[in-house]
C-alpha positions, -999 to 999 in steps of 0.1 A, spaced: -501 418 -3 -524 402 24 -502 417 48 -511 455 37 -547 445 38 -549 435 71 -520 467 81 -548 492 59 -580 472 77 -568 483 110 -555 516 103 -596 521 87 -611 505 119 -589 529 140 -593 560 117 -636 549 123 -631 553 163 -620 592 163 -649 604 173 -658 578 200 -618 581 211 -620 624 213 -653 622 234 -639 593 253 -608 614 258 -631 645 270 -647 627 297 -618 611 310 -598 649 311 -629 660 325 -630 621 351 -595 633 362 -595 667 369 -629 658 392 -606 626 406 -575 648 414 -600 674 432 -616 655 452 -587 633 461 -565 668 472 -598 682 490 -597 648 509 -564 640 519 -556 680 522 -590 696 534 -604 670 555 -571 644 566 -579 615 552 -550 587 543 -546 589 503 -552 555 502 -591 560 520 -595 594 491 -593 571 465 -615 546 479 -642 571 488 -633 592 453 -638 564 430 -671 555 439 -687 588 427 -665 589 399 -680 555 386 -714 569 386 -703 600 361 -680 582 338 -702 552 331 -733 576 324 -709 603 308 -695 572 282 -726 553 275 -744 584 265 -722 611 256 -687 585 245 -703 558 231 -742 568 226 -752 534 239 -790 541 244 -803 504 257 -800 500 288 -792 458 292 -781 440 326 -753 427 312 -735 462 301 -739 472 334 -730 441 351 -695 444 329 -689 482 336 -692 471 369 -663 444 366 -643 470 349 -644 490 374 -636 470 403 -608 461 381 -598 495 380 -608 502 417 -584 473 428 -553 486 406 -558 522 421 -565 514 457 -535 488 452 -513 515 430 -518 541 462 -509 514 489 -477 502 468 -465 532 461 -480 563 482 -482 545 515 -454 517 514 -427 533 490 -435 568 497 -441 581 463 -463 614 463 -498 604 461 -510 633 433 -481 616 405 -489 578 417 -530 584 410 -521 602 378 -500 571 372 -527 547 375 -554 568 355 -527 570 326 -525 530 328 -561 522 329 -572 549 300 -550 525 276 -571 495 283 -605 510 293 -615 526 259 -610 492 239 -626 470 264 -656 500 271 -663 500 229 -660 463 223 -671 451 258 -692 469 282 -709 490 257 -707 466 225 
C-alpha cells in the first residue's frame, strides 16, 4: 500500500508542475528557434566555424532564457545572488556540453551541425527544467 502512496505522491507533484512545464516548454521552442537562427545566420551568412556560432549564440541566448524563466516559467520575483550565481553554473554546464557536442560531432566526426545542436538542446531540456524549479529558481 505504501508503495501506491509514494507511485500517487509523485504522479500529484508532477500533475502540480503543468503549468510551470508548458511555459517552460514555450520559452525553450521559442530559445531554439532563436538558437537555430542565429547559429544558420552565423555559420551560413557570415562564415563562421559552427563550433565559434554556438559560442557567440549562447551567450545572448543566456540572457533571454534566464529572464524569460524566472519571470514568465517560473515567476520568481526576488532577485537573490545566489539564483543567479546557479543559473550561471547551469549554464556553463550547458555551454560546455554544446560547444563540446559541436566539436565531437560537427567538426571531428562530421555530423551536420543543424541535427548535432538540436541534439544537445533535446539533452539539456531533460535536465534543465528540474534543476531550474528545484535549484536555480527554488
Amino acid at each position: 500500500m505504501k508503495s501506491m502512496d509514494i507511485f500517487q505522491k509523485i504522479i500529484n507533484y508532477f500533475w502540480s508542475l503543468r503549468k510551470e512545464f508548458a511555459k517552460y516548454f514555450i520559452t525553450g521552442i521559442v530559445s531554439v528557434v532563436l538558437d537555430m537562427l542565429s547559429l544558420i545566420f552565423l555559420k551560413e551568412v557570415c562564415g563562421v566555424l559552427p563550433v565559434f556560432a554556438v559560442v557567440i549564440n549562447q551567450i545572448f541566448l543566456m540572457g533571454f532564457v534566464f529572464l524569460m524563466n524566472k519571470h514568465w516559467s517560473f515567476r520568481e520575483k526576488s532577485m537573490p545572488q545566489k539564483q543567479l550565481v546557479r543559473f550561471l553554473l547551469l549554464t556553463g554546464v550547458n555551454y560546455l556540453f554544446s560547444v563540446g557536442a559541436m566539436y565531437i560531432f560537427n567538426h571531428s566526426l562530421g555530423f551536420d551541425y543543424r541535427l548535432v545542436r538540436l541534439a544537445s538542446i533535446a539533452m539539456m531540456v531533460s535536465w534543465n527544467f528540474i534543476l531550474y524549479k528545484n535549484w536555480v529558481y527554488k
